[in-house]
C-alpha positions, 0 to 999 in steps of 0.5 A, a space after each residue: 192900357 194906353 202908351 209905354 210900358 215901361 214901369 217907373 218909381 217916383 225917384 226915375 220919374 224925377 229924374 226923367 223930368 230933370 233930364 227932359 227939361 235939361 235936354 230940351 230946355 223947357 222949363 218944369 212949368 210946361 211939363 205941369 201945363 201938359 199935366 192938366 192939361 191931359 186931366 183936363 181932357 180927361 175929363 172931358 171924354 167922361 161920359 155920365 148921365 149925372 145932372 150937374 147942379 151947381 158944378 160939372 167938375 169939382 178939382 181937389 188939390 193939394 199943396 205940392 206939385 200934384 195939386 198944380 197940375 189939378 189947378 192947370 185942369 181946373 183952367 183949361 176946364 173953365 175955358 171950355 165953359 165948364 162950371 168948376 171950381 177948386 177945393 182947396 185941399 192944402 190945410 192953409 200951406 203956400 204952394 210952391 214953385 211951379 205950382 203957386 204960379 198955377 194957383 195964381 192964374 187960376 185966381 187972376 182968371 176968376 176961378 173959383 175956390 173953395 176953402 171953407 169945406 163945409 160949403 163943398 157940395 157932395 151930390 150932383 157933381 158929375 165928375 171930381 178930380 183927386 189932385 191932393 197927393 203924388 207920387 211922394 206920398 208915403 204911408 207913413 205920412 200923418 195927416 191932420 184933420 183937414 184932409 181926413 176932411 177931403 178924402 172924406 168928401 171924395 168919398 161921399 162925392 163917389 158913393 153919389 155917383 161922381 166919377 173919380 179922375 185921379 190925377 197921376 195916381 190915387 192919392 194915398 197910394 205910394 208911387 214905387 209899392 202900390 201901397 194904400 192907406 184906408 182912405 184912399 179913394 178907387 179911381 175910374 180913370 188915373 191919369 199918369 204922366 211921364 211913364 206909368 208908375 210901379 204902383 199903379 200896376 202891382 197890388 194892391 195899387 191895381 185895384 185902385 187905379 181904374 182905367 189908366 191913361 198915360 200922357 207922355 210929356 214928350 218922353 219917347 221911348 229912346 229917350 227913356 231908355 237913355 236915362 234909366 240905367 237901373 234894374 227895370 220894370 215893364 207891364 206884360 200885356 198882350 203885345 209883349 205876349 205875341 211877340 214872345 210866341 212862334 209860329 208852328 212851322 206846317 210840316 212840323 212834327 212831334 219832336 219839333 215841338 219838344 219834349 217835356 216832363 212833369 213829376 208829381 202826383 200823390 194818391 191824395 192829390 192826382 187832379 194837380 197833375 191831372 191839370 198840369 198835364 193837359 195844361 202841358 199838351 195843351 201849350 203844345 208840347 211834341 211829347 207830354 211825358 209824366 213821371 208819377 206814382 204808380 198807384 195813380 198812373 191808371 187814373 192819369 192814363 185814363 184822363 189823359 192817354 195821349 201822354 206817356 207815363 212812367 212810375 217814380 221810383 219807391 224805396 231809398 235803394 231805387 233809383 230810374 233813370 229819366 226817359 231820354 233827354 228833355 227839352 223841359 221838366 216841372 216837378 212838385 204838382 200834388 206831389 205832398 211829402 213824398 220822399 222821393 222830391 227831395 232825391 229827385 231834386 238833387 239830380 234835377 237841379 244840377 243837370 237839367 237845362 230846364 227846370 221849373 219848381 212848384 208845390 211841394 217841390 218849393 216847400 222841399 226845396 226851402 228844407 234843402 241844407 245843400 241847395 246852395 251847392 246845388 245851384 252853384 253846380 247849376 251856374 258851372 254847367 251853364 244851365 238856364 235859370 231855375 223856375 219858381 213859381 210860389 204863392 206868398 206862403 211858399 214864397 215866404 217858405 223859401 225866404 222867411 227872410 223877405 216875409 216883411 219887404 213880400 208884405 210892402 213890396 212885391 216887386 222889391 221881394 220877387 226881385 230880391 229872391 230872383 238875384 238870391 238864388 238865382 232863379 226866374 221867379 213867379 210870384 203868383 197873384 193879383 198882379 202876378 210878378 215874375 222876376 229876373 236874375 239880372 233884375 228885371 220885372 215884369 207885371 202881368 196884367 191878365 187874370 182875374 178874381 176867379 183865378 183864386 182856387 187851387 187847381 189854377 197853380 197848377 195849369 200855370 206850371 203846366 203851361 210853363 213846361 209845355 212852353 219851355 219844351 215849344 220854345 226851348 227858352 225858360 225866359 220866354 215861356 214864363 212871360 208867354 204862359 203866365 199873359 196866357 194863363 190869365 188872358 184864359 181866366 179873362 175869356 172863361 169869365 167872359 163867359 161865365 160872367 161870375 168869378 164864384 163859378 171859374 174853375 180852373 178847367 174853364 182855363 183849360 179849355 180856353 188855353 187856345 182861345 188866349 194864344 189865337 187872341 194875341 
């Protein structure tokens, strides 16, 4: 990844192009000019062994503003002798503003375009550049028979062997969601100009986006920051990551490093706690300490005996008090309908600083008539946010009303929920996003296909607690634990080179590889 982080949608684009030209006087024209003229370099850095038959690059390009910048490329493509040439791609429509003046130099040059489609070749092209649509694509859009055409030869064009430059994002990708149509081509290399859009990172946007580079167009990151005031959203990476960690001081000791409680567990389902614990030592906690069924208690002791165990109380008379004052605590792992949760989130939720929710403590939580009252005694005590960490079912679960917009927009659903509750709250998957109260966004881009098992839901909450002990900061350990959890998947399949074969204790034992990483 290259350059800023800072996320953006297709209306904060807009205006950071408005504004940069207003405060610099630059005319639109020159943001379109070092716009393909990134492209073009892109291009050029390419490396292929395809032999060129009649083209080096072929440019399609659409009508609007996107299909400018592909005409730009075109241009300074030619002038560094390569033979290229443009497809046009705007089903007969006049371009318009900047780049109708781009289409009319490319022509006065003598560049060569091609109307008639069937005339465009689809092998031996070493590298294509998709300039059909932008960022104001919507999904909705009907597109004639022309265009169907175009994708159709990109598409061809690729499975040739051609390498696909995208010219600010995929076209057919919505800017603001990350949402594709069916025809939309993978890129090898998008392009991204101003900041890089929202779509490009989350899902389903990230699996089409290829490498991503970003040219700037002059907007540093004060001036970005001066002119978006809405809620944000950045990419956590590794940089992000480091920042948010600390230091084990040398003569530190156990009650340096935290206290932290995990309470889950069930005779059916000891290994989700069995995961979480070590994941919670292995984060760095001072004390693991684990509340569980005392059926299991033997098996978890054995696996694991540096932790400290104690029996969750049986019965509706019982009641046990937690052992001494935790700095974290992460409730729910393998848990099942056992009926001592919902108890144990009634006295969890009001008066702990640190909370974190997973599993069947997220299914509890979503049948729970008082929970509102519940977190408005939270707010009262000045507590930190509660952590959620559902994947889709239980996200959708917890709010049935969001099931829609969680289907559209990840990011717009993550958010929404984060303000409702209010909650930090981490909605796992690809592109896992973790939202905040006061909306801000963050999406993770660590992880891979091999993450997808059960089990590895229940590191990431272990890790969490751990880190909450460590940092005595909800905010914090969820950004550091969920870039770490996937960075450990990342070096696991390194080695195993297979995502089949990733279990989640291969991210076990590469916790502390991640963190020496960063």
């Amino acid at each position: 990844m290259q350059g800023a982080y800072r996320l953006v949608t297709r209306a904060e684009q807009q205006l950071l192009d408005r504004a940069y030209s207003k405060v610099t006087g630059l005319p639109s024209i020159v943001l379109m000019e070092n716009a393909g003229k990134a492209v073009a370099d892109a291009v050029l850095s390419v490396e292929t062994e395809m032999q060129a038959a009649v083209y080096d690059c072929l440019v399609f390009a659409g009508k609007g503003q996107n299909g400018g910048d592909g005409y730009v490329a075109a241009r300074h493509l030619l002038a560094e002798g390569l033979k290229v040439a443009v497809v046009d791609s705007s089903s007969g429509e006049a371009p318009q503003a900047d780049a109708a003046v781009n289409v009319a130099a490319w022509t006065e040059l003598g560049g060569e375009t091609i109307r008639d489609l069937t005339t465009v070749p689809t092998d031996s092209v070493p590298v294509i550049v998709d300039a059909v649509f932008g960022s104001g694509f919507e999904a909705q859009r009907e597109l004639d028979s022309e265009v169907v055409h175009v994708f159709a030869l990109m598409a061809e064009l690729q499975q040739a062997g051609s390498i696909v430059v995208a010219c600010d994002l995929p076209s057919g990708m919505v800017a603001d969601t990350g949402q594709v149509i069916s025809l939309t081509i993978e890129a090898d290399l998008t392009v991204t100009f101003g900041r890089v859009k929202l779509g490009l990172i989350t899902h389903p946007g990230c699996l089409y986006s290829g490498e991503i580079w970003l040219e700037s167009l002059g907007m540093n990151d004060d001036f970005v920051d001066l002119q978006l005031k809405g809620d944000p959203a950045y990419i956590l990476d590794a940089g992000l990551a480091s920042s948010l960690d600390l230091e084990p001081a040398e003569d530190a000791h156990k009650g340096d490093n935290g206290r932290a409680l995990l309470i889950g567990g069930s005779e059916n389902m000891p290994g989700a706690m069995l995961l979480s614990i070590e994941a919670c030592a292995r984060s760095g906690a001072g004390y693991t300490m684990v509340r569980a069924p005392e059926a299991i208690i033997p098996l978890l002791a054995e696996a694991i005996p540096s932790a400290l165990y104690s029996a969750v109380p049986e019965g509706e008379s019982r009641k046990r008090d937690l052992p001494g004052p935790m700095d974290a605590i992460a409730i729910g792992m393998g848990a099942g309908d056992a009926q001592w949760i919902p108890k144990a989130l009634k006295s969890l939720i009001p008066n702990e600083q640190r909370l974190l929710i997973d599993a069947d403590g997220l299914n509890t939580l979503a049948k729970m008539s008082d929970l509102d009252d519940l977190l408005r005694r939270r707010q009262e005590n000045a507590l930190e946010p509660i952590v959620l960490t559902p994947h889709p079912g239980e996200f959708e679960r917890l709010a049935p009303e969001l099931s829609t917009v969680l289907q559209e927009d990840r990011v717009s659903a993550a958010r929404s929920l984060a303000r409702k509750m209010p909650a930090i709250v981490v909605l796992k998957g690809t592109a896992t996003v973790v939202a905040f109260p006061d909306g801000a966004v963050f999406i993770n881009e660590s992880g891979n296909a091999g993450m997808a098992k059960a089990g590895s839901g229940d590191v990431l909450s272990g890790m969490i607690v751990g880190n909450m002990a460590v940092l005595r900061d909800s905010y914090k350990a969820v950004l550091l634990s969920v870039y770490l959890h996937g960075l450990a998947a990342d070096i696991a399949l390194d080695e195993r080179e297979n995502a089949r074969s990733l279990l989640p204790e291969d991210i076990l034992a590469h916790i502390s590889v991640a963190r020496h990483t960063i």
